[in-house]
Biopython code that builds the backbone (N, CA, C, O; Angstrom):
import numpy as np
from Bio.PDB.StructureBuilder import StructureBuilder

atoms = [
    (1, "UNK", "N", (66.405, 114.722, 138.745)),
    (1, "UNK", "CA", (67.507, 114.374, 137.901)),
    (1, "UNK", "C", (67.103, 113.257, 136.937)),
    (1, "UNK", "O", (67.191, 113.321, 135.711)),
    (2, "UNK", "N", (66.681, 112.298, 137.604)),
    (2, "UNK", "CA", (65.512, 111.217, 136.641)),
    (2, "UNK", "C", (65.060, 111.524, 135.449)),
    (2, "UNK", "O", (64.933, 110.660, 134.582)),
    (3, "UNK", "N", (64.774, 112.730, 135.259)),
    (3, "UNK", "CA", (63.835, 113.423, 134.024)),
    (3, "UNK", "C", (64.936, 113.853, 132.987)),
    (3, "UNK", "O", (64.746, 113.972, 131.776)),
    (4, "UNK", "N", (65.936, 114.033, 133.554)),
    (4, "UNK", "CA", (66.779, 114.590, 132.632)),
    (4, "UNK", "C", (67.867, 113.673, 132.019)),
    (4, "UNK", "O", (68.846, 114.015, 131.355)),
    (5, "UNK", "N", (67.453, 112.352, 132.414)),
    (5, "UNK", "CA", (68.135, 111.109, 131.815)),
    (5, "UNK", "C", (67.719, 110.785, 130.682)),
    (5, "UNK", "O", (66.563, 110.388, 130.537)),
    (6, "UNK", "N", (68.721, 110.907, 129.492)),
    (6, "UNK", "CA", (68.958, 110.700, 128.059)),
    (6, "UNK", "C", (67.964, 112.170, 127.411)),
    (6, "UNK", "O", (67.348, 112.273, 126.351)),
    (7, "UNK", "N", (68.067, 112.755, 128.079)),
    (7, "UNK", "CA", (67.868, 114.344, 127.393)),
    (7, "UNK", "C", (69.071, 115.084, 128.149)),
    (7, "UNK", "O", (70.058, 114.819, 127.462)),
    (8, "UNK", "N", (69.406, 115.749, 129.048)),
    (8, "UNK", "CA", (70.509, 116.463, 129.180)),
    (8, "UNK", "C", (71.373, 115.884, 129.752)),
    (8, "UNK", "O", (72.518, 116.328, 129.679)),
    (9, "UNK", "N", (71.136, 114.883, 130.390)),
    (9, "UNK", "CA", (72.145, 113.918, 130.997)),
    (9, "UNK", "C", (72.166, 112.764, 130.380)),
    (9, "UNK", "O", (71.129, 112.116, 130.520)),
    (10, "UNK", "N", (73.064, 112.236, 129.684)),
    (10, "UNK", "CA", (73.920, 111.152, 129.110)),
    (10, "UNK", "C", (74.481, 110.112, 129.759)),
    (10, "UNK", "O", (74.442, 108.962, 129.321)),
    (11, "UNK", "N", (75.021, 110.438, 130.809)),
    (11, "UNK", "CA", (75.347, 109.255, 131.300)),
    (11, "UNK", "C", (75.534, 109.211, 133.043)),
    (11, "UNK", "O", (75.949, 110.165, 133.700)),
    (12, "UNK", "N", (75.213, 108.162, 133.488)),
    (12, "UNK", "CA", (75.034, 108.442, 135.521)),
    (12, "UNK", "C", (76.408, 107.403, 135.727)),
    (12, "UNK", "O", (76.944, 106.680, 134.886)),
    (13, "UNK", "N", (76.593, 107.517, 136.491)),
    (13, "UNK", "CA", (77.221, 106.687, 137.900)),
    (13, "UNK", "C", (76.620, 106.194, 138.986)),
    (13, "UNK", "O", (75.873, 106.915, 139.648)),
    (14, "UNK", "N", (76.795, 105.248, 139.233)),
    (14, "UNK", "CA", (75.769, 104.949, 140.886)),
    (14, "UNK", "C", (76.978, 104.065, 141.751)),
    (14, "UNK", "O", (77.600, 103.091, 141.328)),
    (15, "UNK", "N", (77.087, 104.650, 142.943)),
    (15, "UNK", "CA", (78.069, 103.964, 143.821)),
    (15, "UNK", "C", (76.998, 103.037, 145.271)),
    (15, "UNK", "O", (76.530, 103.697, 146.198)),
    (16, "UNK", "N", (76.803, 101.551, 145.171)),
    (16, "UNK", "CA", (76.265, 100.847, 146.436)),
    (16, "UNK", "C", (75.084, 101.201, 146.264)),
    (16, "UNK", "O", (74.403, 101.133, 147.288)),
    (17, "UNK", "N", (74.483, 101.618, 145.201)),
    (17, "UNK", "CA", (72.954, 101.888, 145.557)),
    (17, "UNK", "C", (72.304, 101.059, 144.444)),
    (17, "UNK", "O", (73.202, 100.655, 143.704)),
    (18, "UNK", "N", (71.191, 100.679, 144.064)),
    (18, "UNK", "CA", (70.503, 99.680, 143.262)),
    (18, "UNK", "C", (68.909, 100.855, 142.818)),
    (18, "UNK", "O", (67.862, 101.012, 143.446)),
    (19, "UNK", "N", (69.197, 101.228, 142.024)),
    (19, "UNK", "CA", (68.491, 102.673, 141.504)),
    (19, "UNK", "C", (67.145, 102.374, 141.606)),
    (19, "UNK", "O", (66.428, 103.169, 142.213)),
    (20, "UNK", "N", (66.664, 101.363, 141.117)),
    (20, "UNK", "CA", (65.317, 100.796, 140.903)),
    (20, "UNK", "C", (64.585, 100.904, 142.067)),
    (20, "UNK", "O", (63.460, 101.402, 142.113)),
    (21, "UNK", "N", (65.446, 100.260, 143.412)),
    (21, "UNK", "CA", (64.445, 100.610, 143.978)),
    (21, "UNK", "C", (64.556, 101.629, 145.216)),
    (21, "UNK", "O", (63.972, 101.541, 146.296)),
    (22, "UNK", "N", (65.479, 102.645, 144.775)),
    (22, "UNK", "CA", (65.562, 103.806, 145.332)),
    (22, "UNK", "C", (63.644, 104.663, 145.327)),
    (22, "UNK", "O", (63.117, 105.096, 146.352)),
    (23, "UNK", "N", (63.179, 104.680, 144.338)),
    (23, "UNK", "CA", (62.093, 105.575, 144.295)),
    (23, "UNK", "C", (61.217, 104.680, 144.100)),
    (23, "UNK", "O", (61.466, 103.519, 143.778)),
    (24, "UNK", "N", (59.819, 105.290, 144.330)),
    (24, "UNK", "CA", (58.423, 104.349, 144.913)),
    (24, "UNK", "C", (58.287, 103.616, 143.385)),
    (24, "UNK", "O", (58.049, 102.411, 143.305)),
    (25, "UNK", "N", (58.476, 104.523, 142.106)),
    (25, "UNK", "CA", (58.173, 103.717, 140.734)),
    (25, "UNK", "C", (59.164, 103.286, 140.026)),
    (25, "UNK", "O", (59.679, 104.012, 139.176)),
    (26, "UNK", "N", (59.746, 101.584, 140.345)),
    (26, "UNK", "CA", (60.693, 101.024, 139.923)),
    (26, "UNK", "C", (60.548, 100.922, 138.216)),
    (26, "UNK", "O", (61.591, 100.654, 137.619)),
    (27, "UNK", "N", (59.573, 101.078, 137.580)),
    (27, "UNK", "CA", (59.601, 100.676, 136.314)),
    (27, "UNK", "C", (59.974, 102.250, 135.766)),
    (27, "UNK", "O", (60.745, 102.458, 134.830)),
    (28, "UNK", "N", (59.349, 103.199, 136.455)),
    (28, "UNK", "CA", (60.286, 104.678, 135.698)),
    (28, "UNK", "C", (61.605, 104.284, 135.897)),
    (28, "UNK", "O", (62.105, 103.924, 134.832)),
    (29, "UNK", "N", (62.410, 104.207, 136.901)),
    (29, "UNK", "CA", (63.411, 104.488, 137.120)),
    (29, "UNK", "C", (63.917, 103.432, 136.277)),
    (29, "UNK", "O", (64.478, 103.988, 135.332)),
    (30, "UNK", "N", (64.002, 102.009, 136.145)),
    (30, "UNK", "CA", (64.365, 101.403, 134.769)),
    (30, "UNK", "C", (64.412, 102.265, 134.008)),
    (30, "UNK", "O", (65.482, 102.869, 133.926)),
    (31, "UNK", "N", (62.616, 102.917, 132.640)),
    (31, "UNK", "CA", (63.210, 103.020, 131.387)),
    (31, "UNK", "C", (63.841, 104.555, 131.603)),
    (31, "UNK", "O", (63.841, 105.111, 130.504)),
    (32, "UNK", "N", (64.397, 105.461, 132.684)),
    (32, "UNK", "CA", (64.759, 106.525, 132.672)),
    (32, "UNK", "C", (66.785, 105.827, 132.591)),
    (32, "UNK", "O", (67.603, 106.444, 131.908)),
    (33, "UNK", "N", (67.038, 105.033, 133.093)),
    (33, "UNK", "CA", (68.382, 104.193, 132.981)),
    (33, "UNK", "C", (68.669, 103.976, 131.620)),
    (33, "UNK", "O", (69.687, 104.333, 131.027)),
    (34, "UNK", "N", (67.699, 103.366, 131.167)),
    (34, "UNK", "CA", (67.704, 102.524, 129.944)),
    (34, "UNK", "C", (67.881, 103.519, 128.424)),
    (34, "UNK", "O", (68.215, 103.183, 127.288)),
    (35, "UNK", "N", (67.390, 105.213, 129.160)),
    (35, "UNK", "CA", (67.390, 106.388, 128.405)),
    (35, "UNK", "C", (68.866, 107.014, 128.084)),
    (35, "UNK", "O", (69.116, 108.027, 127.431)),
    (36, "UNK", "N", (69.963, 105.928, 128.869)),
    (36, "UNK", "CA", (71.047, 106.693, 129.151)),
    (36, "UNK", "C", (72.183, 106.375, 128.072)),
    (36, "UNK", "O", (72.155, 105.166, 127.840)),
    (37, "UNK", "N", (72.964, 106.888, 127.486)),
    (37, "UNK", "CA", (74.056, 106.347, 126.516)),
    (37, "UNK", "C", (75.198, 105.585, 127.371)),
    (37, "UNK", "O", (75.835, 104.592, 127.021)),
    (38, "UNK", "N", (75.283, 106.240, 128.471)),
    (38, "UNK", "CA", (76.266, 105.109, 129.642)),
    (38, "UNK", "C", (75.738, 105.331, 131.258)),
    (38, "UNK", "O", (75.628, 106.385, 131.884)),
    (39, "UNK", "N", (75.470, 103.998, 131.664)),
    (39, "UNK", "CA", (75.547, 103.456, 132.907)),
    (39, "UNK", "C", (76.688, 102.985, 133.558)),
    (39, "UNK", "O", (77.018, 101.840, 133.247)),
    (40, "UNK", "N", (77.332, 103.526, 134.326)),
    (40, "UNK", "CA", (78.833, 102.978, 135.476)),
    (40, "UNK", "C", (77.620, 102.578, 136.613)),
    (40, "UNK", "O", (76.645, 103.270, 136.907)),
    (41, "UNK", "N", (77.961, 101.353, 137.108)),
    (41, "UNK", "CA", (77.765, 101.176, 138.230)),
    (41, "UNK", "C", (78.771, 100.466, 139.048)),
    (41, "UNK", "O", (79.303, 99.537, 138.440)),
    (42, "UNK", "N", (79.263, 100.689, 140.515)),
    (42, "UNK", "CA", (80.008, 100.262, 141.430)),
    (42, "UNK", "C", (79.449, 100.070, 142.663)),
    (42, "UNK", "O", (79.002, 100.819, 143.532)),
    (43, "UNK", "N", (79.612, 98.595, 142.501)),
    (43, "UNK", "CA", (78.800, 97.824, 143.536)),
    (43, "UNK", "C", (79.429, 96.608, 144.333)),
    (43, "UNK", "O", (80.492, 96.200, 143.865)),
    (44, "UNK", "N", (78.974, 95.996, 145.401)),
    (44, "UNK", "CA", (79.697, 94.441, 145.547)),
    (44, "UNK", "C", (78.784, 93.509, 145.037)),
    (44, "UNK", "O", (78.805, 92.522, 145.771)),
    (45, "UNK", "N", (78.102, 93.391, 144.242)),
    (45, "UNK", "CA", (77.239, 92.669, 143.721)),
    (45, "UNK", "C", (76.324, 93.025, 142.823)),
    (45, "UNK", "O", (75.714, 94.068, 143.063)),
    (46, "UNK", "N", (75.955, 92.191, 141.445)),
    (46, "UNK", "CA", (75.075, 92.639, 140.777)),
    (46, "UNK", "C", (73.891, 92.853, 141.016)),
    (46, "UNK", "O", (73.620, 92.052, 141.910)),
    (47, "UNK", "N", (72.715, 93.618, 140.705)),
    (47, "UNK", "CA", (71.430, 93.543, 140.734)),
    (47, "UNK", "C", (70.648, 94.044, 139.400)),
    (47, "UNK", "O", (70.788, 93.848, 138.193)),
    (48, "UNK", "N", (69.540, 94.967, 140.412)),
    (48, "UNK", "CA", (68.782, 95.175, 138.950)),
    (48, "UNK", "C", (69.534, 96.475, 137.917)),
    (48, "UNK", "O", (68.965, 97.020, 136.972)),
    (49, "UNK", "N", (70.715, 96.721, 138.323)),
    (49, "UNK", "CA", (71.169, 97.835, 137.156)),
    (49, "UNK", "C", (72.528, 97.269, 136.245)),
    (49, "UNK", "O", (73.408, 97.937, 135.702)),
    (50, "UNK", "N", (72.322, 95.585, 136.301)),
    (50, "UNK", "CA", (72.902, 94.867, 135.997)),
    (50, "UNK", "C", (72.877, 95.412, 134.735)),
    (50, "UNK", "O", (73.979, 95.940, 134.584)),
    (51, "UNK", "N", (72.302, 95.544, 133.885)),
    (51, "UNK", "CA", (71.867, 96.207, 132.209)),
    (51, "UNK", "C", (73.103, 96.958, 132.423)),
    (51, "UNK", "O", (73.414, 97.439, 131.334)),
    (52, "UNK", "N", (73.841, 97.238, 133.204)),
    (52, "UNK", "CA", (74.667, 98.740, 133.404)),
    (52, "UNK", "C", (76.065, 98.485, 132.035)),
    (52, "UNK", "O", (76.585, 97.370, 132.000)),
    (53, "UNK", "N", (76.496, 99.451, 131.126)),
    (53, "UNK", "CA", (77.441, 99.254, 130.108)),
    (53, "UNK", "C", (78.568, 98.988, 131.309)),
    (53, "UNK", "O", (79.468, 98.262, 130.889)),
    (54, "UNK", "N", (78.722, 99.342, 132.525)),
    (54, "UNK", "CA", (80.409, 99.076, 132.761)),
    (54, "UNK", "C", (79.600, 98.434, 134.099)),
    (54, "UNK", "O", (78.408, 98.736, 134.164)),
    (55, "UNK", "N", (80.061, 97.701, 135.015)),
    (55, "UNK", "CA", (80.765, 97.455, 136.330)),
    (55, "UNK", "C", (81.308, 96.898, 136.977)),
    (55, "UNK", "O", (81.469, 95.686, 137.120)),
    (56, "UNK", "N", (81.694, 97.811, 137.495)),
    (56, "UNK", "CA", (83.313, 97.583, 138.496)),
    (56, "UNK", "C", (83.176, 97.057, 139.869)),
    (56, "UNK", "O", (82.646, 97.716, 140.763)),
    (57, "UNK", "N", (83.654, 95.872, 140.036)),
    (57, "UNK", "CA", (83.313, 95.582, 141.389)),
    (57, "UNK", "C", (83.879, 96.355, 142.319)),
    (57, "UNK", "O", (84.908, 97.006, 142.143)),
    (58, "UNK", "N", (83.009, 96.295, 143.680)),
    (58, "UNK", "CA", (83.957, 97.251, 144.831)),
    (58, "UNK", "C", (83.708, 95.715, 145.548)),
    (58, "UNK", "O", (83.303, 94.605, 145.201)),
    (59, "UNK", "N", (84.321, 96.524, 147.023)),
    (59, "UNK", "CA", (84.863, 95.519, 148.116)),
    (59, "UNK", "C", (83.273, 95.261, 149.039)),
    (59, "UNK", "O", (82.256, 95.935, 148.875)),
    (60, "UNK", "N", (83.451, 94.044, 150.054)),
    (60, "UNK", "CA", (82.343, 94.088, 150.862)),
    (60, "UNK", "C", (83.594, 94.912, 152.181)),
    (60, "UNK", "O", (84.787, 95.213, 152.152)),
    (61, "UNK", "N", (82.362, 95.018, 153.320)),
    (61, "UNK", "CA", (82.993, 96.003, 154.416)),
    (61, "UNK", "C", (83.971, 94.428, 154.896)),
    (61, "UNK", "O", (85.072, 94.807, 155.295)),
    (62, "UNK", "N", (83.895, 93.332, 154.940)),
    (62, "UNK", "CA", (84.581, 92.445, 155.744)),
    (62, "UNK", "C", (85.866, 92.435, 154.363)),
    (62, "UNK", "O", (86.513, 91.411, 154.146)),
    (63, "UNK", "N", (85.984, 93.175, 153.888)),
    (63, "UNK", "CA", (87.508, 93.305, 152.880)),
    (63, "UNK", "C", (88.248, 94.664, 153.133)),
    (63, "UNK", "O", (89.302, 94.820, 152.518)),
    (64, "UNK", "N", (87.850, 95.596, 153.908)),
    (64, "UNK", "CA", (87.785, 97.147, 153.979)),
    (64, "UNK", "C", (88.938, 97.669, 154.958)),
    (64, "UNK", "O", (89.416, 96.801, 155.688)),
    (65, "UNK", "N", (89.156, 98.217, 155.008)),
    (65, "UNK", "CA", (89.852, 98.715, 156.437)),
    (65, "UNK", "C", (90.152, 100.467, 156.185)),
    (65, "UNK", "O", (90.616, 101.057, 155.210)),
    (66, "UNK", "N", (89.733, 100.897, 157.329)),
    (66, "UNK", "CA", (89.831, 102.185, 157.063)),
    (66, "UNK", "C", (88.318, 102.783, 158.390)),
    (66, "UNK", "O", (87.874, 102.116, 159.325)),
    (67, "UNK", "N", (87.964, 103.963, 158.026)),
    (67, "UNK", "CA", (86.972, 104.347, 159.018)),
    (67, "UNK", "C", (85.909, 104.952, 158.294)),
    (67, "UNK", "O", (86.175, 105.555, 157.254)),
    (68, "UNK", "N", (84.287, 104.839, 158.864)),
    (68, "UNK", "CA", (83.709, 105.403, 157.999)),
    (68, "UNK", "C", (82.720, 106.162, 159.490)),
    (68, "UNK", "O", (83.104, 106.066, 160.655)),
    (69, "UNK", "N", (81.689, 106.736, 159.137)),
    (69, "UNK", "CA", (80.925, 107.662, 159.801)),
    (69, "UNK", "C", (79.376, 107.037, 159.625)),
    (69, "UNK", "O", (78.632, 107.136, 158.649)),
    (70, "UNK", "N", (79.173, 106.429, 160.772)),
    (70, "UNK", "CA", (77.563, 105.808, 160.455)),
    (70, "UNK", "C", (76.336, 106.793, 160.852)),
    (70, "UNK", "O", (76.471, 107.849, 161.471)),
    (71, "UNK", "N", (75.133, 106.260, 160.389)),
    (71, "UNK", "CA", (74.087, 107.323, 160.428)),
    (71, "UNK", "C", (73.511, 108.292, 161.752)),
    (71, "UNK", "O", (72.780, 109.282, 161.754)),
    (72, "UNK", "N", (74.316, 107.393, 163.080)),
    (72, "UNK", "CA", (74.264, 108.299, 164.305)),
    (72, "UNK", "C", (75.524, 109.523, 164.209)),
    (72, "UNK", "O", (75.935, 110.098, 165.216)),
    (73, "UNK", "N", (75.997, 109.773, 162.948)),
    (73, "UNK", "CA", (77.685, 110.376, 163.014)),
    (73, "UNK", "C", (78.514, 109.800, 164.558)),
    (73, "UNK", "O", (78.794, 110.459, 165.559)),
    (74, "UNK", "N", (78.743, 108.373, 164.275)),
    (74, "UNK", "CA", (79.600, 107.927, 165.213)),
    (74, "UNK", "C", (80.462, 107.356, 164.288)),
    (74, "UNK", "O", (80.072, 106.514, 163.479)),
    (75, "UNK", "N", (81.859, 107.841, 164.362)),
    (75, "UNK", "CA", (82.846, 107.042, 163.736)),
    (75, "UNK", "C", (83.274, 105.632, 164.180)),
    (75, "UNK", "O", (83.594, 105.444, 165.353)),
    (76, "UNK", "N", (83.296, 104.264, 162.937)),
    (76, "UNK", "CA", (83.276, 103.071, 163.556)),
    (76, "UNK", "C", (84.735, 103.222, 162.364)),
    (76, "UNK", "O", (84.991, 104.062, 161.501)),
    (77, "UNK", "N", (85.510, 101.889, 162.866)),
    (77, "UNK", "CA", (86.601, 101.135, 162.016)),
    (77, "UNK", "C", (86.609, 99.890, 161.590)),
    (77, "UNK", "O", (86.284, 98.831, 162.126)),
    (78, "UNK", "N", (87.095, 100.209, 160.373)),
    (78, "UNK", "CA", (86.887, 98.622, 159.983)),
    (78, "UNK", "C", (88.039, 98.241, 159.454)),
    (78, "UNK", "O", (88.849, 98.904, 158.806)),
    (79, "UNK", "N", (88.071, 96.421, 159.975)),
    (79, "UNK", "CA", (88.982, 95.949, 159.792)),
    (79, "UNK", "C", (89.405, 94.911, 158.826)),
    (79, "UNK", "O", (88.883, 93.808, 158.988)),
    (80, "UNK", "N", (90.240, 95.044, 157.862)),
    (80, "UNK", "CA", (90.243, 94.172, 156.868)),
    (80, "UNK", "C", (90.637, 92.338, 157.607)),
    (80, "UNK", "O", (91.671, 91.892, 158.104)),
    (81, "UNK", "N", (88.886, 91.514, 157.287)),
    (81, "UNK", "CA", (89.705, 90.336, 158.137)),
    (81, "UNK", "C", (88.899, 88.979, 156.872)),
    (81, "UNK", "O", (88.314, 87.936, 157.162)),
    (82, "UNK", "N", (89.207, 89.591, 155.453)),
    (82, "UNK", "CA", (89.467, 88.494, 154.069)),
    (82, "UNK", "C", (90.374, 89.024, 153.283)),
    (82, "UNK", "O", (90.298, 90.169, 152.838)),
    (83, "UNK", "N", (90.975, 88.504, 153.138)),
    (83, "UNK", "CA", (92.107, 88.897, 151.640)),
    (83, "UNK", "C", (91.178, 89.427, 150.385)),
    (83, "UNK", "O", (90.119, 89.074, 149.866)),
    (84, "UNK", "N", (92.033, 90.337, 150.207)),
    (84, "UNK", "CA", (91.539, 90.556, 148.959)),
    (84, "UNK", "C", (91.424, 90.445, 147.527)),
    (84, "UNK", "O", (92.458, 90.165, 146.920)),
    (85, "UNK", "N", (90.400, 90.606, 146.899)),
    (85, "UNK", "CA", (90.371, 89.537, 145.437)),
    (85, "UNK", "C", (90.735, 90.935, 144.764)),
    (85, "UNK", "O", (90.442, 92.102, 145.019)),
    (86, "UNK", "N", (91.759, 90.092, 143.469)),
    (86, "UNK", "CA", (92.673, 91.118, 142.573)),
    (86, "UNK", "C", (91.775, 92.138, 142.036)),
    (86, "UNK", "O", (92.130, 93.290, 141.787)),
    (87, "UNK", "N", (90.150, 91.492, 141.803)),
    (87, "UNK", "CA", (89.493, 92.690, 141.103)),
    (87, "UNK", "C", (88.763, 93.482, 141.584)),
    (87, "UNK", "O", (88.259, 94.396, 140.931)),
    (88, "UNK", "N", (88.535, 93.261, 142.994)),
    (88, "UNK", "CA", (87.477, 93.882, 143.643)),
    (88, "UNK", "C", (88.601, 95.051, 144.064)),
    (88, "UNK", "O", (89.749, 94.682, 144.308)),
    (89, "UNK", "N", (88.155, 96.837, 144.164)),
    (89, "UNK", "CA", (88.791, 97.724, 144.821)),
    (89, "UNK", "C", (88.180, 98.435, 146.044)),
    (89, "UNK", "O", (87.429, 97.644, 146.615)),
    (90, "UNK", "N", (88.214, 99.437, 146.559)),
    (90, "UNK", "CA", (87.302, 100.246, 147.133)),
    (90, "UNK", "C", (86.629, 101.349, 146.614)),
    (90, "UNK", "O", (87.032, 102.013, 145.659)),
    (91, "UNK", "N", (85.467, 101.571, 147.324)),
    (91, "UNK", "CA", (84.543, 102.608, 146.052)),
    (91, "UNK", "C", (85.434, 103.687, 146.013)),
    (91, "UNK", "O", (85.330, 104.469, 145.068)),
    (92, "UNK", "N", (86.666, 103.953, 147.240)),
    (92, "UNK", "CA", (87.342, 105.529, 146.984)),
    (92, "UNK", "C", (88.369, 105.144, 145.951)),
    (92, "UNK", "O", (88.412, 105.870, 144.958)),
    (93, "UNK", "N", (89.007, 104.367, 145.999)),
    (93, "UNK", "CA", (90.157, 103.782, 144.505)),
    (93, "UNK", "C", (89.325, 104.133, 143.560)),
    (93, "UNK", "O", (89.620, 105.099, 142.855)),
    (94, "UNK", "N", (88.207, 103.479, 143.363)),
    (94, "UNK", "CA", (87.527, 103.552, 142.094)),
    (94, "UNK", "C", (87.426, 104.727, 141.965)),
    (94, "UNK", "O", (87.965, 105.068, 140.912)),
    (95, "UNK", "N", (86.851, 105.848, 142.700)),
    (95, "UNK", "CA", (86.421, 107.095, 142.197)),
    (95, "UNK", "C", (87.377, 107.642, 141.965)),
    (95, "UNK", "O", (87.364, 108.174, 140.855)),
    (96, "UNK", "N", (88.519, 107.809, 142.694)),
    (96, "UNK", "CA", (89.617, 108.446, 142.556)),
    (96, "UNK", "C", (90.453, 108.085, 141.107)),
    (96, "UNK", "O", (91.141, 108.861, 140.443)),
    (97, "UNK", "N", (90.162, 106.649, 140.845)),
    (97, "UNK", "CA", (90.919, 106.396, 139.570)),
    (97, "UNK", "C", (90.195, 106.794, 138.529)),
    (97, "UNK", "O", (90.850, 107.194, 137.566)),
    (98, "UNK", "N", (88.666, 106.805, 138.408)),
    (98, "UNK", "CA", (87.870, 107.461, 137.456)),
    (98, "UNK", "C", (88.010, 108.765, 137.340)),
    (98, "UNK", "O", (87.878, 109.328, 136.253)),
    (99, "UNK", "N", (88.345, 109.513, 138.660)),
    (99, "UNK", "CA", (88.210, 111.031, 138.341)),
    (99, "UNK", "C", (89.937, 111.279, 137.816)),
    (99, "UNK", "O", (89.677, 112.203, 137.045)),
    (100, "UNK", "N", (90.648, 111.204, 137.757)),
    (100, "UNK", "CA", (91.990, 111.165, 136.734)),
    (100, "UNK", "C", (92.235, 110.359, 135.387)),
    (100, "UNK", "O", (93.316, 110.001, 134.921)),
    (101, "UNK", "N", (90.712, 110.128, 134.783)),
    (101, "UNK", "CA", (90.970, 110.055, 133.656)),
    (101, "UNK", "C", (90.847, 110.927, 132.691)),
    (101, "UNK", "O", (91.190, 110.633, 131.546)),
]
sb = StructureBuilder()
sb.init_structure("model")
sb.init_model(0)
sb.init_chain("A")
sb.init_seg("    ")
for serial, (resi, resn, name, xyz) in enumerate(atoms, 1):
    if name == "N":
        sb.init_residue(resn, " ", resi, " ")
    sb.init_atom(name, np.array(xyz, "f"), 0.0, 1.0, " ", f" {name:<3s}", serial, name[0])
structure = sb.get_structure()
């Protein structure tokens, strides 16, 4: 999919992941980003796809509540135990509010 950034693909999304150093060659994966007319990224913190045209903060898990499925597929719960800040959402709000636009 890499290859096809800023030739057939225009623009990515990345949810909690930090692209760069997803794959062994962090400097492709930069100028293949950098190839893009829009970058969304949704994260709890900036990093290296900071360059990104939009992002939206999400929540950390100690803001969360709800259940998720960890890599043994054992369902754990989590419990919201910080208040939450007006701008931070959850990555499913976010997607859900992006995909009804």
């Amino acid at each position: 999919m890499l290859a096809s950034f800023g030739d057939g693909v225009q623009g990515a999304l990345t949810v909690g992941e930090n692209p760069p150093n997803l794959k062994g060659n962090p400097g492709r994966v930069r100028r293949r980003l950098e190839a893009l007319d829009t970058l969304v990224v949704v994260d709890i913190m900036l990093n290296e796809a900071q360059d990104a045209d939009v992002v939206l903060p999400a929540l950390t898990r100690v803001k969360k509540e709800g259940t998720y499925t960890n890599l043994e597929r054992r369902i754990q719960q989590l419990q919201q135990i910080k208040t939450l800040s007006a701008q931070a959402r959850s990555e499913y709000t976010i997607l859900k509010d992006v995909d009804t636009c």
